[in-house]
C-alpha positions in Angstrom: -94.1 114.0 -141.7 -92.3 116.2 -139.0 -91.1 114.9 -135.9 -92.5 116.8 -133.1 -89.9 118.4 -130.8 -90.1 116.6 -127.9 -88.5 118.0 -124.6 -87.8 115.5 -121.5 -86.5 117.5 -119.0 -85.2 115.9 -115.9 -82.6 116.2 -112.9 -83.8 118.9 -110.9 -83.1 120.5 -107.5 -84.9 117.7 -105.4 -83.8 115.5 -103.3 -85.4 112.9 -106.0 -82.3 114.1 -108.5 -81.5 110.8 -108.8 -84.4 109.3 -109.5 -85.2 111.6 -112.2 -82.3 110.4 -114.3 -83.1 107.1 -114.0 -87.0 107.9 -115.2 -86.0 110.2 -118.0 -83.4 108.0 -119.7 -85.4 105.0 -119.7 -88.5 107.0 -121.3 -85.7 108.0 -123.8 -84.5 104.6 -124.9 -88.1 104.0 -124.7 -89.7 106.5 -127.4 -90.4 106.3 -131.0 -87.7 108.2 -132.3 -89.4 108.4 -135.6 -91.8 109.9 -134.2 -90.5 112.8 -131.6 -87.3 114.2 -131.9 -86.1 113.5 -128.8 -84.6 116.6 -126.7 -83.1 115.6 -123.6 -82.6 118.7 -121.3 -81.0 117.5 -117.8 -81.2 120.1 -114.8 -78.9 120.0 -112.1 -78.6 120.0 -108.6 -78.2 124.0 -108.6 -80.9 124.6 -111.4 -78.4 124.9 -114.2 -79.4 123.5 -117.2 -78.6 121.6 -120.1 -79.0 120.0 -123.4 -77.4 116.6 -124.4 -74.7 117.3 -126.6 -74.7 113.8 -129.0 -76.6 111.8 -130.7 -80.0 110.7 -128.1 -79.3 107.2 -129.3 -76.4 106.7 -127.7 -78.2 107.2 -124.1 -78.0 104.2 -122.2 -80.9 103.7 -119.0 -78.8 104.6 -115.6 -79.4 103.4 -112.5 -79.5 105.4 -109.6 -76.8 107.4 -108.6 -74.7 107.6 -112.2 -74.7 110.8 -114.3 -75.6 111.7 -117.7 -72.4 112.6 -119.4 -71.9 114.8 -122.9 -73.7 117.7 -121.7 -73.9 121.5 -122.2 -74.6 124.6 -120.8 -78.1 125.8 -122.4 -77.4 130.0 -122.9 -81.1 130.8 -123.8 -83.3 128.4 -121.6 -86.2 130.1 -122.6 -85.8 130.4 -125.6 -85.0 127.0 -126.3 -88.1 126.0 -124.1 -90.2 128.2 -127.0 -88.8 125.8 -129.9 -90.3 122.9 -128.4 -93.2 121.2 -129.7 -94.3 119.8 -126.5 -92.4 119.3 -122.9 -91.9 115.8 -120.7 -91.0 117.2 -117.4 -89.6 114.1 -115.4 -88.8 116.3 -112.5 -89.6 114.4 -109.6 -90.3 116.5 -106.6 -89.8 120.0 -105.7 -89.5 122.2 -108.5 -90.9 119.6 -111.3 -94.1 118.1 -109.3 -94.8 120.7 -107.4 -96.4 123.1 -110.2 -93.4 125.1 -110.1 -92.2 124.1 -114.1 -95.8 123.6 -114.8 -96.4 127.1 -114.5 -93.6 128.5 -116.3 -94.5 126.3 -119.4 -98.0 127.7 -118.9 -96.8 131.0 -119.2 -94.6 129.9 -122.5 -97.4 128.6 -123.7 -95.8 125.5 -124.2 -97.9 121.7 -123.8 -96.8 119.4 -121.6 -97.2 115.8 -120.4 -99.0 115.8 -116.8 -101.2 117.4 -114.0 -101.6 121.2 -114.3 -100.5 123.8 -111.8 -103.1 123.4 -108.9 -103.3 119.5 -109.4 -99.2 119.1 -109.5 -98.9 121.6 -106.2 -101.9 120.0 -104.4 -100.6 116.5 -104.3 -97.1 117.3 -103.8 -98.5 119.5 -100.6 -99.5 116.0 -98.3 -101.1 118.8 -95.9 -103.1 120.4 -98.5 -104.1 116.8 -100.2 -105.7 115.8 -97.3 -107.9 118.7 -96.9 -109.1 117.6 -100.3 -109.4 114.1 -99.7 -111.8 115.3 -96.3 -113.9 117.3 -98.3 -114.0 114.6 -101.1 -115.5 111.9 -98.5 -112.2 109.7 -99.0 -111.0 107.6 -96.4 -107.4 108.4 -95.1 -105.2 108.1 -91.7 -105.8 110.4 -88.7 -103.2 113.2 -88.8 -101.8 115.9 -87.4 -100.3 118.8 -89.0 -97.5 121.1 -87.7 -95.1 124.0 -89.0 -91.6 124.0 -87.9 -89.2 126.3 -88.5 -85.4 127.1 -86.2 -86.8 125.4 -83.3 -90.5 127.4 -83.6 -93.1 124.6 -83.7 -96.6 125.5 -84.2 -99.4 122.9 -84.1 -102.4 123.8 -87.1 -105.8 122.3 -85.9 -108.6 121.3 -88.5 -109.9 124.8 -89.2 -106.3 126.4 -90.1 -106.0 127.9 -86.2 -102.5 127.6 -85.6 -101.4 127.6 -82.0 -97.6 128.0 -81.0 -96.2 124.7 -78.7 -92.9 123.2 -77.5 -91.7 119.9 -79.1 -92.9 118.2 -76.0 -96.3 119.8 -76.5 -96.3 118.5 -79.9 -95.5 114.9 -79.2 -98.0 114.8 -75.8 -100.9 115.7 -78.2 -100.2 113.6 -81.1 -100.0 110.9 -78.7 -103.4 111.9 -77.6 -105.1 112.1 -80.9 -103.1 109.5 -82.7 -101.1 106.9 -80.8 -98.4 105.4 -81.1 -96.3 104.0 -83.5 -96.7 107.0 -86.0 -95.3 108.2 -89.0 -93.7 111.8 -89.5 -93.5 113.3 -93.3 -92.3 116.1 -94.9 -95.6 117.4 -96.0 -93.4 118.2 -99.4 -91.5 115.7 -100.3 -91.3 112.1 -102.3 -89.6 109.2 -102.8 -90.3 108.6 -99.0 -87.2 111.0 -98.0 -87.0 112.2 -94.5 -90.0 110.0 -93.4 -89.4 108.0 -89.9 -91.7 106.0 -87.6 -91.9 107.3 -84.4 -92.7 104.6 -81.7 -92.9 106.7 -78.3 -92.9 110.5 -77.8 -88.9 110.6 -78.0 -88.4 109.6 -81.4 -91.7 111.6 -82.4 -89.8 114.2 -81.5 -86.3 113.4 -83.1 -88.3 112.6 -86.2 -90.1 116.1 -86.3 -86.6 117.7 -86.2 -85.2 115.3 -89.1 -88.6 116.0 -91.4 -87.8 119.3 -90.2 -84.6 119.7 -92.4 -86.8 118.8 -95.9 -89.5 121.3 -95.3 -91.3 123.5 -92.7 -94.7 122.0 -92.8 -95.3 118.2 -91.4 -97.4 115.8 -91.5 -97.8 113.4 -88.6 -99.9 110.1 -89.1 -101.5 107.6 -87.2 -100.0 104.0 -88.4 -101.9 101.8 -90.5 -101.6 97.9 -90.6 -102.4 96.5 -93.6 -101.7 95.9 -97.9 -100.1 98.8 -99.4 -101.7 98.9 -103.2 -101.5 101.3 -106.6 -103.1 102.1 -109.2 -102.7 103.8 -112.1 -105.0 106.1 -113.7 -104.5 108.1 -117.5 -106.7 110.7 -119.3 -107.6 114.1 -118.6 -111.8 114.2 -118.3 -112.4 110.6 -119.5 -110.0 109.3 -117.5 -109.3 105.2 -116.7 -107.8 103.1 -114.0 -105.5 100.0 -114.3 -105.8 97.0 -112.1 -104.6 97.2 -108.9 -100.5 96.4 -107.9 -99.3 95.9 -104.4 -96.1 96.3 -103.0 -94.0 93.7 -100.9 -91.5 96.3 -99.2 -88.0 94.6 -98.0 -88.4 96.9 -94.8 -90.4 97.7 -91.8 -92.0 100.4 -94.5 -91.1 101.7 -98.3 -88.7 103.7 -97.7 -85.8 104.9 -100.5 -83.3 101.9 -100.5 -86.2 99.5 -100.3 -87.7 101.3 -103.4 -84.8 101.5 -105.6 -81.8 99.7 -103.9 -83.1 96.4 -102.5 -83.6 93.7 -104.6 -85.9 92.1 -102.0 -88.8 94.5 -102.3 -91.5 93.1 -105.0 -94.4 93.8 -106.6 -97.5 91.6 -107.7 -99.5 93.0 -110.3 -102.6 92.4 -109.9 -102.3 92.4 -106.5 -104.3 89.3 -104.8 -107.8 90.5 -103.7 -111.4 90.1 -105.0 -113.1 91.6 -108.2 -115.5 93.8 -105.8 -111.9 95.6 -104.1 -110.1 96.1 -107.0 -113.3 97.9 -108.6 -113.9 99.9 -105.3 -110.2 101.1 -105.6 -110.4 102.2 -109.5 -113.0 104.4 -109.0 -111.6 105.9 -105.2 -108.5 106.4 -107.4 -110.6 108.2 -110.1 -112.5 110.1 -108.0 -109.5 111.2 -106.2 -107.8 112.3 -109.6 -110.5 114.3 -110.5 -110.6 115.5 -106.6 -107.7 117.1 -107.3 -107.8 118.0 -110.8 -105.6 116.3 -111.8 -104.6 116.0 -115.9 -102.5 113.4 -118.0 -101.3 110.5 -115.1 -100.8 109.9 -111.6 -100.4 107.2 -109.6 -102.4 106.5 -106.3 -101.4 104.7 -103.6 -103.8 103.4 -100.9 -104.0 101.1 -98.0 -106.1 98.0 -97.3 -106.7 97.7 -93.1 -105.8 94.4 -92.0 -108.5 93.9 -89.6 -111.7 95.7 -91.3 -110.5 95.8 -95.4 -111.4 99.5 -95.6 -109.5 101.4 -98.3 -107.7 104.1 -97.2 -105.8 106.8 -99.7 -102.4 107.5 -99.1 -101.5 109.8 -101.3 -101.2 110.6 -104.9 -97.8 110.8 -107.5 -98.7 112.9 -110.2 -95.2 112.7 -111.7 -94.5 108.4 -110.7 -91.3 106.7 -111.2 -90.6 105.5 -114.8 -87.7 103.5 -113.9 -87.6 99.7 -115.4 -89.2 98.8 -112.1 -91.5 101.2 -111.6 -95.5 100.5 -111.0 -97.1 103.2 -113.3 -96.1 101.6 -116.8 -95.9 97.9 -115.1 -99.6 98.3 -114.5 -100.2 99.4 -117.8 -98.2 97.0 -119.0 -100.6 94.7 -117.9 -103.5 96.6 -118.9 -102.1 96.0 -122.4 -100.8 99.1 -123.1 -97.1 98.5 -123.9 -94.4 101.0 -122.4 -93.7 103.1 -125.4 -97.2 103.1 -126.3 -98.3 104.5 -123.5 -95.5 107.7 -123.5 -97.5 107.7 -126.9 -100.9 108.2 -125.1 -98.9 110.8 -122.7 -98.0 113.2 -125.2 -101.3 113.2 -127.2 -103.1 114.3 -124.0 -100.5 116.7 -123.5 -102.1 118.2 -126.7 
């Protein structure tokens, strides 16, 4: 039988770079290699790429931060794109979730593992998610949206009217609509990079100017006490939820170190709450898959209010972490469906 020519591309020009590398080389050591034939293709911080240059075997799982060595230029990317059999982008972030690759291996007519073009772009886009999530009937934090570019903030109400303010106009009526403590995000962006909590209208303001430096548009929350929980949902029509994982975060909130540096951050899958909640989630994580149209995976993170135990979306990963510790294949892993089996299920709904 012939192996099919499997491409996992990863790296990338996001600030998730790192990540990536630590994803893609433990879905390496983690396929059937008598099945594919494994193709790794890295992509570095300035959108060079490049193939591995030795035998796939010898690639060891990285943590975050080292580098894939024995690589080389690729001359023809396109070309060697067109000899694949099927692509795995493990692109976290810009340029990999964000429909950008998606589209150009939609134009090479190539299959690949994961959401489409409008689902990858819509979810990566917190700004645009939410619009879908209101029309979708899905509970979610107040918010405010705002563009900011070289000092030129303009506030975007619910109907798209976009209205041009100072920084103190900004933080006066998100204080008004939302309270404080908030959050600020970078409407594109993952891994929780350049998100602060803002507890008074001077760090508002000193976190719009940091989010500010990751992208133009940003998304301003109201806070929301309670469980953070995921889930993880697989198919492309029929599609299926796990149980539901919450996280323990080491800090004040899940930022980057607490995801991937800091031992003290935990998981418990499944997470401790009643039949009737974890049932209510799997289908609002369903329905918000489909929401979006989304295709192949995604993970979907919610929150569970401390005081009233409504469900609350967060957001949705349609490219999550595939690191050792990661929650995607850890819930699956408890569903049943082991780690390499499931990059099995991956590629055949790439097809």
């Amino acid at each position: 039988m012939n192996k099919i020519k499997l491409g996992v591309i990863f790296g990338g020009m996001s600030t998730e770079h790192d990540v990536s590398i630590v994803s893609a080389t433990s879905i390496i050591k983690n396929l059937n290699k008598e099945k594919y034939e494994v193709l790794p293709i890295y992509i570095d911080n300035e959108g060079k790429w490049y193939r591995y240059a030795k035998n796939v075997e010898e690639i060891e799982v990285l943590k975050v931060g080292e580098k894939l060595n024995n690589i080389e230029p690729i001359e023809n990317v396109l070309q060697y794109l067109r000899n694949l059999d099927v692509a795995f982008p493990v692109l976290h972030g810009l340029y990999g979730e964000d429909g950008t690759i998606q589209g150009l291996f939609e134009l090479l007519k190539l299959k690949y593992v994961g959401c489409r073009v409008l689902g990858s772009s819509v979810c990566m886009d917190k700004a645009y998610a939410k619009v879908i999530f209101d029309k979708a009937e899905i509970s979610q934090a107040k918010y405010m949206y705002i563009k900011a570019k070289n000092n030129d903030y303009r506030y975007i109400d619910n109907n798209f009217n976009e209205q041009k303010l100072t920084l103190d106009e900004i933080s006066k009526k998100a204080k008004e609509k939302l309270g404080f403590p908030v959050f600020v995000k970078p409407s594109n962006s993952g891994s929780s990079v350049g998100i602060k909590k803002a507890n008074n209208e001077e760090e508002l303001k000193q976190a719009i100017v940091y989010a500010a430096k990751f992208d133009t548009k940003i998304v301003i929350e109201e806070e929301i006490i309670g469980r953070e929980v995921e889930c993880a949902v697989l198919g492309n029509e029929d599609v299926e939820a796990t149980c539901v994982g919450e996280i323990l975060p080491a800090e004040e909130f899940y930022t980057f170190d607490a995801k991937y540096n800091n031992a003290q951050s935990r998981v418990i899958i499944p997470a401790k709450i009643s039949y009737e909640k974890q049932e209510e989630i799997k289908k609002l994580a369903i329905k918000a898959f489909k929401a979006v149209d989304g295709k192949g995976l995604s993970r979907v993170d919610f929150f569970i209010k401390k005081d009233t135990e409504e469900v609350v979306i967060n957001e949705i990963n349609t490219l999550p972490g595939f690191t050792q510790i990661s929650m995607y294949p850890k819930l699956w892993e408890n569903s049943g469906l082991k780690y390499s089996e499931l990059l099995d299920k991956l590629i055949e709904l790439a097809y």
